[in-house]
C-alpha positions as CSV (number, residue, x, y, z in Angstrom):
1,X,29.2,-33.7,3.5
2,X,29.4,-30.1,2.2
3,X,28.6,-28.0,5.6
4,X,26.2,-26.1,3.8
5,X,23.7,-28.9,2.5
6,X,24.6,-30.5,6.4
7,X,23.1,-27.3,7.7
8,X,19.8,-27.6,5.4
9,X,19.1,-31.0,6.0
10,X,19.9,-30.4,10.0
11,X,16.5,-28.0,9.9
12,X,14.1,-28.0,12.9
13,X,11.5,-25.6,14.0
14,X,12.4,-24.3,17.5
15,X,9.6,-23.2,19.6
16,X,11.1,-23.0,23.3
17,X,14.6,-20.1,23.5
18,X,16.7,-18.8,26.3
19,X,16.9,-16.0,27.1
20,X,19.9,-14.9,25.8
21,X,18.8,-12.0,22.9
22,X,20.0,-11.4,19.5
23,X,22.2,-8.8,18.8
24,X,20.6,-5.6,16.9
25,X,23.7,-5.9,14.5
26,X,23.3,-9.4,14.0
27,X,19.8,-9.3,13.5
28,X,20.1,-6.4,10.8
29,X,22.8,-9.3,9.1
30,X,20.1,-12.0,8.7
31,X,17.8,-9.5,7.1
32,X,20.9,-8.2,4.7
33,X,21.2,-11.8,4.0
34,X,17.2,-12.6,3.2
35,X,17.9,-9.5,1.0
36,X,20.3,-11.6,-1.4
37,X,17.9,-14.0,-2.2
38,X,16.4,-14.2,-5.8
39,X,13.4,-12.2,-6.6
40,X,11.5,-11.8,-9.6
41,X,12.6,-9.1,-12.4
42,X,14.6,-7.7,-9.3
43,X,11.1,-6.3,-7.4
44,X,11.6,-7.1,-4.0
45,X,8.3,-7.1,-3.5
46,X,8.7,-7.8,0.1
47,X,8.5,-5.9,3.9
48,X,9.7,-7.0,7.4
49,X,7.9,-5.9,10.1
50,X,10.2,-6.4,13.7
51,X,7.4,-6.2,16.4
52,X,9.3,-5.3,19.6
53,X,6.4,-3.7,21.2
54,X,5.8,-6.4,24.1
55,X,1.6,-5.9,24.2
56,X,1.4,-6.8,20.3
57,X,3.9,-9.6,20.4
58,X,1.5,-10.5,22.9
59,X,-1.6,-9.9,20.7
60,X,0.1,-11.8,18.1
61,X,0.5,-14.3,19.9
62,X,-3.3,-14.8,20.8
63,X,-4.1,-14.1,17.2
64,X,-1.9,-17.1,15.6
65,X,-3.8,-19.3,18.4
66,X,-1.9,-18.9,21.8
67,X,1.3,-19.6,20.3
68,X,3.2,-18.4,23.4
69,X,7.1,-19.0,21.8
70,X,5.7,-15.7,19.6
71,X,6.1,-13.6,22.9
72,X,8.9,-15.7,24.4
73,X,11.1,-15.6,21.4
74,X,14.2,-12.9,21.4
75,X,12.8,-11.4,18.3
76,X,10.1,-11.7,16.1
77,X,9.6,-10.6,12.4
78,X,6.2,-11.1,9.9
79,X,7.3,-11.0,6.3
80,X,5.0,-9.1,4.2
81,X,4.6,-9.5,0.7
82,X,4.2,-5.8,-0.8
83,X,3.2,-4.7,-4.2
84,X,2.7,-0.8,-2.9
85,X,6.4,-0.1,-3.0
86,X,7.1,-1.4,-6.7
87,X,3.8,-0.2,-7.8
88,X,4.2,3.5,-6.4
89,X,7.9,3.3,-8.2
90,X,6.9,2.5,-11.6
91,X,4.0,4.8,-11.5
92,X,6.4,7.8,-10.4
93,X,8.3,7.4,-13.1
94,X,5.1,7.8,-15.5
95,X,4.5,3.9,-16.1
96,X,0.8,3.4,-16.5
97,X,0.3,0.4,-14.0
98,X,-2.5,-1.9,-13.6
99,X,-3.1,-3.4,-10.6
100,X,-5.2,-6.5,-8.4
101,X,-3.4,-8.8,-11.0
102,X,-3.2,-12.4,-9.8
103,X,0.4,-12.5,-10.9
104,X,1.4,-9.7,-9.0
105,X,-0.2,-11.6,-5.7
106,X,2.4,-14.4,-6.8
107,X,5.6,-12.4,-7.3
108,X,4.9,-10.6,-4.0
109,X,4.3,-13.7,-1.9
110,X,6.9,-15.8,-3.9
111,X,9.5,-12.8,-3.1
112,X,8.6,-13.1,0.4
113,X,9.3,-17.0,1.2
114,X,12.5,-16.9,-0.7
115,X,13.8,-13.7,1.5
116,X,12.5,-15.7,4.4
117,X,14.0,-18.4,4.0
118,X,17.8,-16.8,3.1
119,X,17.0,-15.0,6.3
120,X,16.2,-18.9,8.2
121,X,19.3,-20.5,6.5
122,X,21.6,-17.5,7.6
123,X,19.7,-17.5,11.9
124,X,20.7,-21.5,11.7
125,X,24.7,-20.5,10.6
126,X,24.4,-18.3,13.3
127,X,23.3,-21.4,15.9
128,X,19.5,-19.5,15.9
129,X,16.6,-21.5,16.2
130,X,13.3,-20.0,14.1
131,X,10.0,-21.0,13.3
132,X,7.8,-20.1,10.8
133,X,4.1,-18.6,12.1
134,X,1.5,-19.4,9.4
135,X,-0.9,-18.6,11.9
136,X,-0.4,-15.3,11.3
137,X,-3.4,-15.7,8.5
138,X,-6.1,-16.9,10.9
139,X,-6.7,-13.5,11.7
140,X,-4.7,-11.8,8.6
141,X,-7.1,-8.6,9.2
142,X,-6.5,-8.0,13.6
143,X,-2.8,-8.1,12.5
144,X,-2.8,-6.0,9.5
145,X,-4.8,-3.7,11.5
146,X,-1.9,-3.7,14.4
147,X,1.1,-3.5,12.4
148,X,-0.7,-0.6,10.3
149,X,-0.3,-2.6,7.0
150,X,-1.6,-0.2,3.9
151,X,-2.9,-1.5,0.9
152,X,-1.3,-3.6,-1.5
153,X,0.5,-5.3,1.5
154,X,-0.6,-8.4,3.2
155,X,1.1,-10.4,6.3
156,X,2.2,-14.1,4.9
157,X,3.0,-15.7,7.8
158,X,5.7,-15.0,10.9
159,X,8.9,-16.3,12.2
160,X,10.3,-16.6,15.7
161,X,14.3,-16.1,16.2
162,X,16.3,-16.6,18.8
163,X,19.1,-19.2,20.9
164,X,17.3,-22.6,21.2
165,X,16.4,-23.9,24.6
166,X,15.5,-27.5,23.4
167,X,17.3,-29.7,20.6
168,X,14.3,-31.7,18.5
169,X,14.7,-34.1,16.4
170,X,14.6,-33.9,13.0
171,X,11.3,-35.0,10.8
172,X,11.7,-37.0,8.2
173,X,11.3,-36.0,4.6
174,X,9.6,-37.4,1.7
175,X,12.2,-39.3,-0.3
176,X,13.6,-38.1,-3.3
177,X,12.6,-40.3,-5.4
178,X,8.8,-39.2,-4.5
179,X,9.4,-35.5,-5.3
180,X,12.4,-35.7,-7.9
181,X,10.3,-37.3,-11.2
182,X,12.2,-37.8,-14.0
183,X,10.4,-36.0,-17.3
184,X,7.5,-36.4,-16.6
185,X,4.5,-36.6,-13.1
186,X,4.2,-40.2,-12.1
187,X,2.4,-42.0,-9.3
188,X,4.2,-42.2,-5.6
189,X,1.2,-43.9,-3.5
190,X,3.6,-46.8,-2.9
191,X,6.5,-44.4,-2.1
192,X,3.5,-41.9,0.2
193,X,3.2,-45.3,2.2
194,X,6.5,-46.2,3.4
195,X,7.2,-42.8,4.1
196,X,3.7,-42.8,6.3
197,X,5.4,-46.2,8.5
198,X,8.2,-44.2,8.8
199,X,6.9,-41.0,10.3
200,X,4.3,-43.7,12.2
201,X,7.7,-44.7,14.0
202,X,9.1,-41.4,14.1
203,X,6.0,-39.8,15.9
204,X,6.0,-43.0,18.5
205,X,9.6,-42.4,19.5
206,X,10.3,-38.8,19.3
207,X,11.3,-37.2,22.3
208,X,9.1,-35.4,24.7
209,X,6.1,-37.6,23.9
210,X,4.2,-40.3,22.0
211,X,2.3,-39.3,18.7
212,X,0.1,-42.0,17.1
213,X,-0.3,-40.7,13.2
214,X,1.8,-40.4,10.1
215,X,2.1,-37.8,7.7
216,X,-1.0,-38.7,5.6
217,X,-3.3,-37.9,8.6
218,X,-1.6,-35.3,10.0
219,X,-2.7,-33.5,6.8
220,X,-6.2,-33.9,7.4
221,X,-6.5,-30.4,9.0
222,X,-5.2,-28.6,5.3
223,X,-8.2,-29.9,3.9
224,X,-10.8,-30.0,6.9
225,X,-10.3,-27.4,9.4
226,X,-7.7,-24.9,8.4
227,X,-9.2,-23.7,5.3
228,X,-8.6,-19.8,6.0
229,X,-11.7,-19.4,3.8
230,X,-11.4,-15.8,4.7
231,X,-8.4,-15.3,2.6
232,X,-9.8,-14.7,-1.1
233,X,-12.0,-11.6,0.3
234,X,-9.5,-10.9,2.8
235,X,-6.4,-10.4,-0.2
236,X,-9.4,-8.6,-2.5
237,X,-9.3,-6.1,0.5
238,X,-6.0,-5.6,0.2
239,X,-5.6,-4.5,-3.2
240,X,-4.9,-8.4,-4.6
241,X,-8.3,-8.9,-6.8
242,X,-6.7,-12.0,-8.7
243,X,-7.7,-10.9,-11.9
């Protein structure tokens, strides 16, 4: 197999890191790296904040909900997406801009996961472990408030990087067949239920303890109880009125 699509499909999140820390000059790589992903019309309408200050790691931490690897991890980084530094350009140079546009909310936050994720693919290459931190929007405003976010910018979620103290195993993935339709949408209940018997399995053998679910309950919190209702008013504060 081409070492490159091994290395995708090899993809676990790591939440337990010796340790050992990440080189400065390493670190400044990955984020080269997230920097050659695509983005729309060229914007980059993106930010990483590095929190190295051990008491917010720490208040992060409490604020994604006492996610401890947050604090424990060599480094950690929030991805940002940020429409203040593309807006601000085009107006100094006499563009009449208008902005709150939903569109501009997508670009941003679109331009953010795919910098994120060239940043993810090049930590792994590196024999890095990360996870992502969508927790980071339970309490979008505490952390905006501590990293000093302005307007225009909002906090999309958080990764932890570092050398992995535990080797999961992988989850399984939706087959192909379910996500790659050919012309046209088409129904993949019968294809959703033999992929729910095999995460059933996977969850009652994986190491480090028994899980009894599948993947169509363990998505009962996305529509029950993690509903970040806060968000609309939350991005209108921020400059992203959805218009």
């Amino acid at each position: 197999m081409n070492p490159t699509i091994e290395l995708l499909k090899s993809h676990r999140s790591i939440r337990k890191f010796t340790e050992r820390k990440i080189p400065h000059e390493l670190l400044r790589e990955l984020i080269s790296a997230g920097q050659a992903a695509a983005t729309s019309n060229h914007v980059q309408a993106y930010s990483v904040i590095h929190v190295t200050n051990p008491v917010n790691r720490e208040k992060i931490a409490e604020l994604t909900g006492g996610q401890g690897y947050v604090a424990s991890a060599s480094d950690f980084l929030v991805f940002c997406a940020d429409m203040k530094r593309p807006t601000e350009a085009a107006e100094r140079i006499g563009a009449h801009v208008v902005r709150g546009m939903t569109e501009q909310l997508l670009v941003a936050s679109i331009d953010a996961a795919l910098m994120a994720q060239n940043v993810a693919i090049a930590a792994e290459s590196e024999g890095l472990g990360i996870c992502y931190i969508g927790g980071i929007r339970n309490n979008p405003q505490a952390v905006s408030d501590l990293l000093h976010l302005p307007e225009h910018v909002y906090p999309v979620f958080g990764m932890c990087l570092g050398y992995p103290a535990h080797e999961p195993d992988i989850k399984p993935r939706l087959p192909v067949e379910a996500v790659l339709k050919e012309d046209a949408y088409c129904d993949d209940s019968e294809l959703v239920a033999a992929y729910d018997d095999a995460m059933q399995t996977y969850y009652g053998q994986r190491k480090g303890g028994n899980k009894d679910t599948n993947w169509s309950k363990s998505l009962t919190p996305l529509f029950t109880s993690k509903l970040r209702a806060h968000m609309r008013e939350f991005l209108t504060r921020r400059g992203f009125e959805m218009k």
